[in-house]
KOLVODO-449513 format. One line per field, with one value per residue: residue number from 1; residue in three letters; z, x, y of N, C-alpha, C in turn. Coordinates in steps of 0.2 Angstrom, whole numbers, plus 5000, padded with zeros to 4 digits. Layout:
BEGIN
k = (NUM / ...)
r = (ALA / ...)
n.pz = (Z / ...)
n.px = (X / ...)
n.py = (Y / ...)
ca.pz = (Z / ...)
ca.px = (X / ...)
ca.py = (Y / ...)
c.pz = (Z / ...)
c.px = (X / ...)
c.py = (Y / ...)
end
This chain:
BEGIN
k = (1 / 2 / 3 / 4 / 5 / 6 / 7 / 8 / 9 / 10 / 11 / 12 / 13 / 14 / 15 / 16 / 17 / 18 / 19 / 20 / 21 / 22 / 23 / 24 / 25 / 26 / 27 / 28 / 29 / 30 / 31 / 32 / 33 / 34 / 35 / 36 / 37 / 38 / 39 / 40 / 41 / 42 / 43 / 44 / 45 / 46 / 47 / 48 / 49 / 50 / 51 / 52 / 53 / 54 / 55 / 56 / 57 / 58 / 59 / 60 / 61 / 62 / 63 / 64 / 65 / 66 / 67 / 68 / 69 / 70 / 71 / 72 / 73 / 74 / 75 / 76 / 77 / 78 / 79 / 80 / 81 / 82 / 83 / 84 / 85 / 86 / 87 / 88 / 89 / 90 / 91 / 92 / 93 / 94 / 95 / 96 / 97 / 98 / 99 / 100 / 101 / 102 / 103 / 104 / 105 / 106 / 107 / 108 / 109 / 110 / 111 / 112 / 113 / 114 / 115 / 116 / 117 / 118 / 119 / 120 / 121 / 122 / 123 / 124 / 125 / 126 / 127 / 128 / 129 / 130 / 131 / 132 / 133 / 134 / 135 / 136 / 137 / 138 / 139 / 140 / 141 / 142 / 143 / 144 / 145 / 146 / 147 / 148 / 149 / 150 / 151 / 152 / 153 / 154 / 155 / 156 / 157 / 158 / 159 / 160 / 161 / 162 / 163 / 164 / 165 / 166 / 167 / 168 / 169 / 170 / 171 / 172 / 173 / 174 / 175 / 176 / 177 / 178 / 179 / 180 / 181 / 182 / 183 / 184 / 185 / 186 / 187 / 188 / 189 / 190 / 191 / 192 / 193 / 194 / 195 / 196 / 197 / 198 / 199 / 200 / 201 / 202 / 203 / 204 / 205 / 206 / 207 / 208 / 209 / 210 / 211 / 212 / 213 / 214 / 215 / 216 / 217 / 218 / 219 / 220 / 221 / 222 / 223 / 224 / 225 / 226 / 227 / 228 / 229 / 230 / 231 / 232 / 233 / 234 / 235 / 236 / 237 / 238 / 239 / 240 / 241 / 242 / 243 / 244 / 245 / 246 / 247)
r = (UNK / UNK / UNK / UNK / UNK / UNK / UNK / UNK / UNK / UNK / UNK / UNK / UNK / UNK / UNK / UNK / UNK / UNK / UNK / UNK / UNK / UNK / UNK / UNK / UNK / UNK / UNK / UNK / UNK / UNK / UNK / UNK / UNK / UNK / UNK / UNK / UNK / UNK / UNK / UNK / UNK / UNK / UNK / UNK / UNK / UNK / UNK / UNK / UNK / UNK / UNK / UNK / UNK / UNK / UNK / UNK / UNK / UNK / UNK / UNK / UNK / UNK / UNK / UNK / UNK / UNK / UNK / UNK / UNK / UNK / UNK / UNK / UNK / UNK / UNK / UNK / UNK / UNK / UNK / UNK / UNK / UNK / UNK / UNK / UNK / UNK / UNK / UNK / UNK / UNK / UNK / UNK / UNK / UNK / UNK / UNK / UNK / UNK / UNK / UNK / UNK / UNK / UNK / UNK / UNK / UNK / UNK / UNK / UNK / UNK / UNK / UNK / UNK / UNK / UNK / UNK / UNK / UNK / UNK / UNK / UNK / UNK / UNK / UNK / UNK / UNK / UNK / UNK / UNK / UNK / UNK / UNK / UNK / UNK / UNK / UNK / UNK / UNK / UNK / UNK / UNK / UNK / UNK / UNK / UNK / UNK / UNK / UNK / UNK / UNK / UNK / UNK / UNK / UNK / UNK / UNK / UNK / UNK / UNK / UNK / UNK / UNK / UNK / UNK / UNK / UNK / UNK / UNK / UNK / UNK / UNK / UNK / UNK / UNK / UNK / UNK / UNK / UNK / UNK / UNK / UNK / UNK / UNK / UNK / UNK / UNK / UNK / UNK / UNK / UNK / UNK / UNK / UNK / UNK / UNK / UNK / UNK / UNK / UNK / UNK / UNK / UNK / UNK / UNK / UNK / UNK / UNK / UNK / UNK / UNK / UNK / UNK / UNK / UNK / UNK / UNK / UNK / UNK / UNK / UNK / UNK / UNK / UNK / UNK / UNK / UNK / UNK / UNK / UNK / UNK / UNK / UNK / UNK / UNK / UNK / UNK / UNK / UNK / UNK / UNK / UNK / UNK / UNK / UNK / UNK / UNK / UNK)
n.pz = (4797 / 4782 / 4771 / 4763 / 4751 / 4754 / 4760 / 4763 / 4755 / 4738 / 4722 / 4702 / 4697 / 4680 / 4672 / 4678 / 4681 / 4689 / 4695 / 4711 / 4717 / 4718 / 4714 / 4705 / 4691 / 4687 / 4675 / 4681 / 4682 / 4685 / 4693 / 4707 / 4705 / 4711 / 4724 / 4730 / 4738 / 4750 / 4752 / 4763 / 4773 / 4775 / 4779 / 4776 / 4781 / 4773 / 4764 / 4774 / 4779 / 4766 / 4762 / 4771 / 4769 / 4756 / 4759 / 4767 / 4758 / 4748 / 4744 / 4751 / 4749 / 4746 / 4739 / 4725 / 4709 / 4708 / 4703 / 4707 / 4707 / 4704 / 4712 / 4720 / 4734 / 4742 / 4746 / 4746 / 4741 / 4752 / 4764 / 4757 / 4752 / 4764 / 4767 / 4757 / 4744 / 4726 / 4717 / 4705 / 4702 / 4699 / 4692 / 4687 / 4693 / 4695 / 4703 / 4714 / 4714 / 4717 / 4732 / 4736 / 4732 / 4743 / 4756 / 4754 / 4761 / 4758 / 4755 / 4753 / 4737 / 4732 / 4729 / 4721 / 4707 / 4701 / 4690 / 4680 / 4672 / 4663 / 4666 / 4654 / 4644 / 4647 / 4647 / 4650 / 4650 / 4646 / 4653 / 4665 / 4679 / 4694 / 4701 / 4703 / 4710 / 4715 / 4722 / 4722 / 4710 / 4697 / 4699 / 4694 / 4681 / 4664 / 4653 / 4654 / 4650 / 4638 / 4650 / 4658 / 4650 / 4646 / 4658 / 4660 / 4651 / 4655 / 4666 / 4673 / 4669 / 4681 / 4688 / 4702 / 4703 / 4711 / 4715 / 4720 / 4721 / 4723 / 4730 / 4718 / 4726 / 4734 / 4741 / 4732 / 4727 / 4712 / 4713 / 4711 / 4722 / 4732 / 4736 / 4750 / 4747 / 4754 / 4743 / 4735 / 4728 / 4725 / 4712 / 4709 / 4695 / 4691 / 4688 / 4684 / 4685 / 4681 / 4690 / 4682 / 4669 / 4676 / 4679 / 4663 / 4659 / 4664 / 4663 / 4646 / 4647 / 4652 / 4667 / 4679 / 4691 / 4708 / 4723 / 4731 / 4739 / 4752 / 4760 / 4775 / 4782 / 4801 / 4817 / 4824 / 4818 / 4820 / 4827 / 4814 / 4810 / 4807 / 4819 / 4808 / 4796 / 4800 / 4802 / 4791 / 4783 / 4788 / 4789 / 4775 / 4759 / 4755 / 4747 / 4733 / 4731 / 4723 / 4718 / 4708 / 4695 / 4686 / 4668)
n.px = (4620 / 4617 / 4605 / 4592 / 4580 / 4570 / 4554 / 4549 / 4554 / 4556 / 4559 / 4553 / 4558 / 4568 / 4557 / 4558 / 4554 / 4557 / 4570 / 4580 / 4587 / 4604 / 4604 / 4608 / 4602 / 4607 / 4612 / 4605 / 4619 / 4628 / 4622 / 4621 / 4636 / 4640 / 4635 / 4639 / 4651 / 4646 / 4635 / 4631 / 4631 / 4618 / 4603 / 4587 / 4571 / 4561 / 4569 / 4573 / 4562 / 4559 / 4568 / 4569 / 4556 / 4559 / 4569 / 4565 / 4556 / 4563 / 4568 / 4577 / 4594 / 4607 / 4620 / 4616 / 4613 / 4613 / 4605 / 4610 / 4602 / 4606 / 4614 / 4619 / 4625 / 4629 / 4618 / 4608 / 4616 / 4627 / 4622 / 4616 / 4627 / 4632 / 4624 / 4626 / 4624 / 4630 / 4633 / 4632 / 4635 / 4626 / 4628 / 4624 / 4632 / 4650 / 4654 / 4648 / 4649 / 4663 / 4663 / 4656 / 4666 / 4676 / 4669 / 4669 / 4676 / 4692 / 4682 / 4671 / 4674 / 4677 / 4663 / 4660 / 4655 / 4658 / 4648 / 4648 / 4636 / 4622 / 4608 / 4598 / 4607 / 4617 / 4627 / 4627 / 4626 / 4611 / 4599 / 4602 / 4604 / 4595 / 4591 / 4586 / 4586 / 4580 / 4582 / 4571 / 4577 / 4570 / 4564 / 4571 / 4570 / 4568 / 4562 / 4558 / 4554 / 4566 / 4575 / 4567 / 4564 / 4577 / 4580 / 4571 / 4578 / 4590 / 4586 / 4584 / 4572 / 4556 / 4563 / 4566 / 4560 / 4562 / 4556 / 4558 / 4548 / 4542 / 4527 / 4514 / 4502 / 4508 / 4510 / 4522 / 4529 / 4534 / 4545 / 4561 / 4572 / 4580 / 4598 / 4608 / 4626 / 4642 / 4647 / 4640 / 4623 / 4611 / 4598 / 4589 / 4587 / 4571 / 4557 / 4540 / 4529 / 4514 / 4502 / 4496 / 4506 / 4515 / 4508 / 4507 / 4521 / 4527 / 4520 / 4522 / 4534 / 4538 / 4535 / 4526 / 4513 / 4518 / 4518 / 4511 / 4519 / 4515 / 4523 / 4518 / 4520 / 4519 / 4515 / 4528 / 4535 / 4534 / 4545 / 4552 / 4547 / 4543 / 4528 / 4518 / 4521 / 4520 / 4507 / 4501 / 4507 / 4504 / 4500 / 4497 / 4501 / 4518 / 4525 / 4529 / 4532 / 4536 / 4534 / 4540 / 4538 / 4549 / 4542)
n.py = (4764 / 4757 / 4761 / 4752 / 4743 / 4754 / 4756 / 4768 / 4778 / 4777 / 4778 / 4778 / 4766 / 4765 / 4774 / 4786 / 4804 / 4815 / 4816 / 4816 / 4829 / 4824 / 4812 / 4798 / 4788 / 4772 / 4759 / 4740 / 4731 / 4740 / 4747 / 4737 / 4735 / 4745 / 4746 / 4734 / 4734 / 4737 / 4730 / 4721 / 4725 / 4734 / 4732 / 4724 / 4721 / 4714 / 4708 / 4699 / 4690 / 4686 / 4679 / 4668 / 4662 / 4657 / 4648 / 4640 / 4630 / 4623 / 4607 / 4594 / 4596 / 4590 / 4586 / 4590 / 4597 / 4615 / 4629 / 4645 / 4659 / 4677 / 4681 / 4688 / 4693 / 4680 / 4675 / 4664 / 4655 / 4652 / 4647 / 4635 / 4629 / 4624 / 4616 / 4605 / 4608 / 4608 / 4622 / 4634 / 4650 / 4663 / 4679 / 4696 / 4706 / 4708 / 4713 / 4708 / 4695 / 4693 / 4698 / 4688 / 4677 / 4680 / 4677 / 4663 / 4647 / 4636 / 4624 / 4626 / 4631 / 4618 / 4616 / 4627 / 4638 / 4652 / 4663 / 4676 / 4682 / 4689 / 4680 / 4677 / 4677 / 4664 / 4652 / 4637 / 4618 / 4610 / 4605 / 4600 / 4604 / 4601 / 4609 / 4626 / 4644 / 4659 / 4676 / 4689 / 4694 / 4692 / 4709 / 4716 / 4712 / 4720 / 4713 / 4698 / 4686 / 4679 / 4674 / 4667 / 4655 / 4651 / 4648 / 4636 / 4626 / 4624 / 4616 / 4601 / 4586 / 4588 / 4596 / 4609 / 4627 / 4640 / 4656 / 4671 / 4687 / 4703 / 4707 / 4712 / 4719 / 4726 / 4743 / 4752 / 4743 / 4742 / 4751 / 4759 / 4755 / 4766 / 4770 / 4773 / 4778 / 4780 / 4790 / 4790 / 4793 / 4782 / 4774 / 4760 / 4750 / 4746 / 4736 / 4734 / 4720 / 4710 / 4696 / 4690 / 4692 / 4686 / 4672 / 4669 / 4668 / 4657 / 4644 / 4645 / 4643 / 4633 / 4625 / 4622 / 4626 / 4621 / 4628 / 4642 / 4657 / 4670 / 4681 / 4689 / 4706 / 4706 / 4705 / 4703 / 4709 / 4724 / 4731 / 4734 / 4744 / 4761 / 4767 / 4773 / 4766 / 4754 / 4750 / 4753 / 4743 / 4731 / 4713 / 4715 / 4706 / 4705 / 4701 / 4690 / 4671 / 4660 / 4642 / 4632 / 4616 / 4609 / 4604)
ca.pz = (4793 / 4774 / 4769 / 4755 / 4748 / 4758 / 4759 / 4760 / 4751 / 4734 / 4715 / 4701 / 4692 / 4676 / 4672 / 4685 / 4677 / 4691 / 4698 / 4716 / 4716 / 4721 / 4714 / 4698 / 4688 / 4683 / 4675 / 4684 / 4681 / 4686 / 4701 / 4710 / 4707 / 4716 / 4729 / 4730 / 4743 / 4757 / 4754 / 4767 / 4778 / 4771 / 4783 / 4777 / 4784 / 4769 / 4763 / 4778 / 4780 / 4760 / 4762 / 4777 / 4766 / 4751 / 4763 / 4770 / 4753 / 4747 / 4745 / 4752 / 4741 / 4746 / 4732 / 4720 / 4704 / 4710 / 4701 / 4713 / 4699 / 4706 / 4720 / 4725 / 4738 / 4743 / 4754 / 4746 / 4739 / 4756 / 4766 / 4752 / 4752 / 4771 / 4766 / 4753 / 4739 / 4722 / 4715 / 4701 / 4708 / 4693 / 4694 / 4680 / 4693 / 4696 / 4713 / 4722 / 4715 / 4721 / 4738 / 4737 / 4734 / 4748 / 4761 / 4755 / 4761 / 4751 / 4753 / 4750 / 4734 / 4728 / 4724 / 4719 / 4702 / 4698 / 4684 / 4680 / 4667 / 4663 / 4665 / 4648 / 4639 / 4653 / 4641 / 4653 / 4651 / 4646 / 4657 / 4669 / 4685 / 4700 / 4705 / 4703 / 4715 / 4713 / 4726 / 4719 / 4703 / 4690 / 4698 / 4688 / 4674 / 4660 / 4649 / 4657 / 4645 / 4638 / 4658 / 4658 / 4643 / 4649 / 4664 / 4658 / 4648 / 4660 / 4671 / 4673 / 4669 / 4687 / 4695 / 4704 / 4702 / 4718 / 4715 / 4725 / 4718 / 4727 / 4727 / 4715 / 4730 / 4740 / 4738 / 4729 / 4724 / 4709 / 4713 / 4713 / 4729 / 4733 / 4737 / 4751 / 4748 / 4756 / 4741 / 4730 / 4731 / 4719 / 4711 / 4705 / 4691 / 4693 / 4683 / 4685 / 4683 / 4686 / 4692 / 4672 / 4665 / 4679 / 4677 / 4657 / 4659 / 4669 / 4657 / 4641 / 4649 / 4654 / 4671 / 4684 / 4700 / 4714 / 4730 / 4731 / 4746 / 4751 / 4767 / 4776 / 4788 / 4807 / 4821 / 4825 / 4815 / 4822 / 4828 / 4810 / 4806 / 4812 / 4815 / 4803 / 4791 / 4802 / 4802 / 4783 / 4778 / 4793 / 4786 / 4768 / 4756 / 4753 / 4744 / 4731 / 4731 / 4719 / 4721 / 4702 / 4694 / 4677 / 4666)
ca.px = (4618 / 4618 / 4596 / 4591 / 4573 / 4564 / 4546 / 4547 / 4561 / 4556 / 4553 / 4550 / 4563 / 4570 / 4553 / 4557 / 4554 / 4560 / 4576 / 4578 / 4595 / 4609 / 4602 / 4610 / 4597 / 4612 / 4609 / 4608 / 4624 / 4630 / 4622 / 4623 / 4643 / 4643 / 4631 / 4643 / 4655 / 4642 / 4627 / 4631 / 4628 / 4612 / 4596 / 4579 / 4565 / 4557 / 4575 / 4576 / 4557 / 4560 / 4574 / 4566 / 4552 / 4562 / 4573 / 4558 / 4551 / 4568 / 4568 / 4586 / 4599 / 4613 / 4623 / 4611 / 4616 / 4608 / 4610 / 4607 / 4602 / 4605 / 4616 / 4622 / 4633 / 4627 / 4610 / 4606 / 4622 / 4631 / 4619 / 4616 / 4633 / 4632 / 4620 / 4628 / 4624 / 4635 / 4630 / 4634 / 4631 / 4624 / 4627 / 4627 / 4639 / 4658 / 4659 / 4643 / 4652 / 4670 / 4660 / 4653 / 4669 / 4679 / 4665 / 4668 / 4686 / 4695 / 4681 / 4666 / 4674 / 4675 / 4657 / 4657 / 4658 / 4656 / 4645 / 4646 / 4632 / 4614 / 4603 / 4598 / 4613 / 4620 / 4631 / 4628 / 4625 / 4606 / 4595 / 4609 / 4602 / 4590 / 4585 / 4587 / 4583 / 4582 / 4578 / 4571 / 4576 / 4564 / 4558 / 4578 / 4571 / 4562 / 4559 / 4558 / 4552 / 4571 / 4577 / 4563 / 4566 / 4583 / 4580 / 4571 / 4584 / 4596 / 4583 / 4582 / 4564 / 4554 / 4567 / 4562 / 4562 / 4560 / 4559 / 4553 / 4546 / 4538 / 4519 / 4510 / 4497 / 4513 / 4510 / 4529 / 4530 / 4538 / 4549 / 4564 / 4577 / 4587 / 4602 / 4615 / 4632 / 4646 / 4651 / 4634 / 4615 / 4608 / 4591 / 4593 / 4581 / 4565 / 4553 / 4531 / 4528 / 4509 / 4500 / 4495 / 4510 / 4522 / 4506 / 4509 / 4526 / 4531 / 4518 / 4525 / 4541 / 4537 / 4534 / 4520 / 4516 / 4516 / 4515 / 4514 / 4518 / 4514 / 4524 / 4518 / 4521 / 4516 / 4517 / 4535 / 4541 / 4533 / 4552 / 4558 / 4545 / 4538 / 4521 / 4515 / 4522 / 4518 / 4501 / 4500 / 4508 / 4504 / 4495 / 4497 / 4507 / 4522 / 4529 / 4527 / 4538 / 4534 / 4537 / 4539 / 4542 / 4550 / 4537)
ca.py = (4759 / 4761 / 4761 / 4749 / 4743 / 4757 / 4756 / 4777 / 4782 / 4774 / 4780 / 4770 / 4762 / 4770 / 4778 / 4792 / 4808 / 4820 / 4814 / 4821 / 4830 / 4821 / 4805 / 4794 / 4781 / 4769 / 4750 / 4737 / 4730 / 4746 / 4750 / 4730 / 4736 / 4751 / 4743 / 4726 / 4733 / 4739 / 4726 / 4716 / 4731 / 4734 / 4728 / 4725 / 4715 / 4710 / 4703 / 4694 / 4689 / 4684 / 4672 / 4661 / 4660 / 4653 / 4641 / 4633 / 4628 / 4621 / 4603 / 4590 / 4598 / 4589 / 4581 / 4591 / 4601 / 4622 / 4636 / 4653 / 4666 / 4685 / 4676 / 4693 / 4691 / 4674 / 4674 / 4656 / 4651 / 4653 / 4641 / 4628 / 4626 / 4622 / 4609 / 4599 / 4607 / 4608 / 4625 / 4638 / 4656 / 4669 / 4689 / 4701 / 4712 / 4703 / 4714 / 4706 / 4690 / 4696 / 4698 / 4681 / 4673 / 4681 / 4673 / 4657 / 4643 / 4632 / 4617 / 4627 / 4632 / 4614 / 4615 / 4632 / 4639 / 4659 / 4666 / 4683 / 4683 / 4691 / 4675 / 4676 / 4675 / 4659 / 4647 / 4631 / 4613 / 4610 / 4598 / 4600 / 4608 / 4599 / 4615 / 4635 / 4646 / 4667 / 4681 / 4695 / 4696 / 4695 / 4713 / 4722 / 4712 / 4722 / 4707 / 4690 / 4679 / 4677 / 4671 / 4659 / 4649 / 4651 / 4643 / 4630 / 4621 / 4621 / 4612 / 4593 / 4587 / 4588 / 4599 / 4614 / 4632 / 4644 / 4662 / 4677 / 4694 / 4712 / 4709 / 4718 / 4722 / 4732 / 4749 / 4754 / 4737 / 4742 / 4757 / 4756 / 4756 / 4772 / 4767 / 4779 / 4776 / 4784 / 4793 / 4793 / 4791 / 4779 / 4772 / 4755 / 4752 / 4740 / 4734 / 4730 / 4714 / 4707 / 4691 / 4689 / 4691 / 4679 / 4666 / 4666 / 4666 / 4651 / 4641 / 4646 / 4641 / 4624 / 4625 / 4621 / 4632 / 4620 / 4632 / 4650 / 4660 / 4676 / 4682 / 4698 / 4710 / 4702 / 4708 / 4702 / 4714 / 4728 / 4735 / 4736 / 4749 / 4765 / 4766 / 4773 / 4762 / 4746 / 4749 / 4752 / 4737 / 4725 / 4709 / 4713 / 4705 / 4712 / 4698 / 4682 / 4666 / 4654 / 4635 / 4629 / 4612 / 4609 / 4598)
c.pz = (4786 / 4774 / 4762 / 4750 / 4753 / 4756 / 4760 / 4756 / 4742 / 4725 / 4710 / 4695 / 4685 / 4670 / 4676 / 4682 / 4682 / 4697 / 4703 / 4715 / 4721 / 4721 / 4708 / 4699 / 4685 / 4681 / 4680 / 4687 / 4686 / 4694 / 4709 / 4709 / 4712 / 4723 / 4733 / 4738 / 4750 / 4759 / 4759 / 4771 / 4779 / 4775 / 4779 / 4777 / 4780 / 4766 / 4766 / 4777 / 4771 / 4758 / 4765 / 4772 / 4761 / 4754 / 4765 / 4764 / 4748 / 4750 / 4747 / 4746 / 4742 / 4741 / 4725 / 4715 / 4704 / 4706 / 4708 / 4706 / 4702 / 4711 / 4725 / 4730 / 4744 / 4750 / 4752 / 4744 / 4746 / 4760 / 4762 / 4753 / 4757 / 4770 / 4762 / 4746 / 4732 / 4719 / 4711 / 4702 / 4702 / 4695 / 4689 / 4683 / 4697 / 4704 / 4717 / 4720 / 4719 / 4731 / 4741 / 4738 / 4740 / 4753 / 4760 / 4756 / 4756 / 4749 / 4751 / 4741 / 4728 / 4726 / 4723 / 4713 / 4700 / 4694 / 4683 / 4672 / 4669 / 4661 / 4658 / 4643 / 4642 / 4646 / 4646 / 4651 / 4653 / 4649 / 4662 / 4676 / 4689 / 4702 / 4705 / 4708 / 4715 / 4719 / 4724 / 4715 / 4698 / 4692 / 4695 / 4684 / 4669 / 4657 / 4650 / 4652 / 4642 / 4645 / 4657 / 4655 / 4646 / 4653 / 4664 / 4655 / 4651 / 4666 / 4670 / 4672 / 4677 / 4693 / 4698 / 4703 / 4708 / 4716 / 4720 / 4721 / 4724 / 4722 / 4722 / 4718 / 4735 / 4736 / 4737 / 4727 / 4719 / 4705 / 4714 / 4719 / 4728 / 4737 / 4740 / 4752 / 4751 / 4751 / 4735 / 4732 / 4724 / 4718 / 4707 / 4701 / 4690 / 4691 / 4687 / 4679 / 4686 / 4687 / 4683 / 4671 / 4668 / 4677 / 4668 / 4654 / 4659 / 4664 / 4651 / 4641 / 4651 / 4659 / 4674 / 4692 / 4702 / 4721 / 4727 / 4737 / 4746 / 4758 / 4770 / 4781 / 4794 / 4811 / 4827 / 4822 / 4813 / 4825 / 4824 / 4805 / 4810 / 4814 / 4813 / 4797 / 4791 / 4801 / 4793 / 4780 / 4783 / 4789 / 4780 / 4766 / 4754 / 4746 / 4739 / 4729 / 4728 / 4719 / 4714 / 4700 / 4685 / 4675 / 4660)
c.px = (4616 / 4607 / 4597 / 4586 / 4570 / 4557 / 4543 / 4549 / 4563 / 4556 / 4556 / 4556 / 4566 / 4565 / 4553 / 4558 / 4556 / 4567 / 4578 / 4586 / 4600 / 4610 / 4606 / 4604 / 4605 / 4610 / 4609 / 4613 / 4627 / 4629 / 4622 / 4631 / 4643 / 4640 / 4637 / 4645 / 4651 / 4635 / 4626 / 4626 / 4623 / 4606 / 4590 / 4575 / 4564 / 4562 / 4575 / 4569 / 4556 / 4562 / 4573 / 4561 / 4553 / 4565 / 4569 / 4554 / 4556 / 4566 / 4578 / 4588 / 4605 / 4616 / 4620 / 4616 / 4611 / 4610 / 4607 / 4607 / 4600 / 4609 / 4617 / 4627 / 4632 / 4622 / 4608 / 4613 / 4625 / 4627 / 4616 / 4622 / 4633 / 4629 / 4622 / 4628 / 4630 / 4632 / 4634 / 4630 / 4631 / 4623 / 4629 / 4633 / 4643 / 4658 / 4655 / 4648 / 4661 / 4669 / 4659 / 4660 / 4674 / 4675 / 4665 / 4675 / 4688 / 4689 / 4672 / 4668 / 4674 / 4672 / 4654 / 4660 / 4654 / 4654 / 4645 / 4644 / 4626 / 4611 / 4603 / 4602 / 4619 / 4622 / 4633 / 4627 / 4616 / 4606 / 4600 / 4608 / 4597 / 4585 / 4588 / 4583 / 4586 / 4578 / 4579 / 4575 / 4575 / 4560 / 4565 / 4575 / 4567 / 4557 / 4560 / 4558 / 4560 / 4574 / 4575 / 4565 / 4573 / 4585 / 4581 / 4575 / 4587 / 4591 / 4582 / 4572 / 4562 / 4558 / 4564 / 4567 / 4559 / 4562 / 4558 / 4554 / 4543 / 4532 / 4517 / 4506 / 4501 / 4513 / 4521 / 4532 / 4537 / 4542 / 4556 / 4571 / 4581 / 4591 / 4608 / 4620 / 4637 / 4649 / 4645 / 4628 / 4614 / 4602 / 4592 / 4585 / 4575 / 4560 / 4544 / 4529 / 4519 / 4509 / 4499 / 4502 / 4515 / 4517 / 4507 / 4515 / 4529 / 4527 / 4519 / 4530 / 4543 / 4537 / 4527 / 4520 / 4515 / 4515 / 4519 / 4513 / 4518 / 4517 / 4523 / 4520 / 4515 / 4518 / 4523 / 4538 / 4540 / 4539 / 4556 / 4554 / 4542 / 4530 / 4516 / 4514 / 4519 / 4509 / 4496 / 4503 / 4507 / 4499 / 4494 / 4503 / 4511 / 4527 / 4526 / 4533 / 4534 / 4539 / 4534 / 4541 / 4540 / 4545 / 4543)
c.py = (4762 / 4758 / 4760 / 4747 / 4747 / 4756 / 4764 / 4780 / 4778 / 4780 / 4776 / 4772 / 4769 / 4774 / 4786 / 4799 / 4814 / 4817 / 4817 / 4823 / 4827 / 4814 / 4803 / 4788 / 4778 / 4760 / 4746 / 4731 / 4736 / 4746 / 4744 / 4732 / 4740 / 4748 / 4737 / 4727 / 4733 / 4736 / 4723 / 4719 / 4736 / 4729 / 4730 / 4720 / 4713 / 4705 / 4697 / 4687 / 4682 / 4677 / 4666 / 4658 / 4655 / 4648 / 4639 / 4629 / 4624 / 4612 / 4598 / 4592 / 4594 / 4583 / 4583 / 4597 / 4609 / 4626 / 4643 / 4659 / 4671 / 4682 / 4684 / 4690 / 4685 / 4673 / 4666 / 4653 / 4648 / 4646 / 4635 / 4626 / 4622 / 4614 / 4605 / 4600 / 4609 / 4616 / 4630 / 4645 / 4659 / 4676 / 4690 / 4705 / 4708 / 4707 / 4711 / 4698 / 4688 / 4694 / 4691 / 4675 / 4674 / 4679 / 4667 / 4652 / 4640 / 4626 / 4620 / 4630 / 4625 / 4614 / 4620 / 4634 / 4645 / 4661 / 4671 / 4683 / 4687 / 4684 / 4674 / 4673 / 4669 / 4655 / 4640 / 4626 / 4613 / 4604 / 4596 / 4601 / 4604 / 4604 / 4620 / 4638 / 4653 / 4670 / 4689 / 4698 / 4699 / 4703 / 4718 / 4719 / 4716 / 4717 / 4700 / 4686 / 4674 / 4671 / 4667 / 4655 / 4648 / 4647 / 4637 / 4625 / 4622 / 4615 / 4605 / 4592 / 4585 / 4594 / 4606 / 4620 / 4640 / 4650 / 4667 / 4682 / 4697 / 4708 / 4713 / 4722 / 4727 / 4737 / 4752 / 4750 / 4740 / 4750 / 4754 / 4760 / 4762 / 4769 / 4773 / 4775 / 4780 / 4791 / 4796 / 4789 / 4789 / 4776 / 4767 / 4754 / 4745 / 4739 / 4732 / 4725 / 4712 / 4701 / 4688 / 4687 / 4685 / 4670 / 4664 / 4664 / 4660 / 4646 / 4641 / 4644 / 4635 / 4622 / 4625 / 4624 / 4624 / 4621 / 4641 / 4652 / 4668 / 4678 / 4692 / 4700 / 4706 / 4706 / 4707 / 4707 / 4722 / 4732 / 4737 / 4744 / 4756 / 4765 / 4767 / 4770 / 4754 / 4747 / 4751 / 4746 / 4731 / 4722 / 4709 / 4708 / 4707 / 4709 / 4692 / 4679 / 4661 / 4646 / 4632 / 4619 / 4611 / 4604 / 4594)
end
């Protein structure tokens, strides 16, 4: 099994001042390609723990205008679709999109429409969207505030915007993932973001919290850790999901 956000095996983003050998820091443009082919194949609980979190807080999409921002190789795209929704998938890397379209038939492609863009620089149709919806994210971005705004105008007024980020209370929160590939070992590059800075964000942006969640380690998911580890992160936060609405 290829190892992907470890909670041992971390170091911090493109700050890392001694690069362990045999490692590459590449963009993250760069290193979402090289990752593309073998993500699938890639297990991590907080991934998964992440995703239910985000689909339960999801309101009826069916017949709705979605974008999926970071879709990667479709963890929300793929089951919205199932559900009705209409959606435009965004990746800065074409091979997690690549990936994305080869998992989908001829009738889920009706309502789907490929992006390979940086959020920021999106060339969409303003006030056009019901609902956006990102899974971790904003923790590759350096400087968000672009994205946000970004967002927003694509968004219908009232619509909603569901995202998930790494806690700032997780210890390696904002390290970023070593990544083994058959061929090379890499560190994709990740950003610290606090509770300050996402609350003046979303505000400046035109957005309203409506629900925050924090999903943590339980004692279900004492199988996916050893434990030492489980007993260091059990009960914490390891995560934040924000349940937004455009104003």
């Amino acid at each position: 099994m290829l190892t992907g956000h470890s909670t041992q095996d971390t170091l911090k983003g493109q700050n890392v001042e001694h690069v362990p050998e045999g490692f590459e820091i590449l963009s993250v443009k760069d290193s979402f390609d090289s990752w593309a082919e073998y993500y699938d194949d890639t297990f991590d609980i907080l991934v998964k723990v992440e995703s239910n979190t985000v689909l339960r807080l999801l309101s009826k999409v069916k017949n709705k205008f979605v974008l999926d921002l970071g879709c990667g190789t479709g963890r929300y795209t793929l089951p919205l679709l199932k559900k009705g929704a209409k959606i435009t998938a965004v990746d800065v890397s074409s091979r997690m999109l690549s990936v994305l379209s080869s998992k989908t038939n001829k009738d889920d492609k009706k309502n789907l429409v490929l992006v390979n863009s940086d959020v920021s620089a999106l060339s969409l149709n303003k006030s056009y969207y019901d609902l956006a919806v990102s899974g971790l994210m904003f923790d590759h971005i350096k400087n968000m505030k672009p994205a946000f705004k970004k967002i927003s105008k694509l968004l219908k007024k009232d619509a909603e915007f569901i995202f998930s980020v790494y806690s700032p209370y997780k210890d390696n929160a904002f390290e970023g993932p070593t990544i083994h590939l058959p061929d090379r070992k890499i560190i994709v590059p990740t950003y610290q973001h606090d509770l300050e800075t996402y609350f003046n964000i979303i505000k400046k942006s035109g957005f309203m919290i409506v629900d925050l969640k924090e999903p943590k380690v339980t004692a279900r998911h004492r199988l996916f850790y050893n434990s030492q580890s489980f007993k260091r992160y059990a009960g914490r936060p390891l995560l934040l999901v924000f349940k937004l609405k455009k104003l």
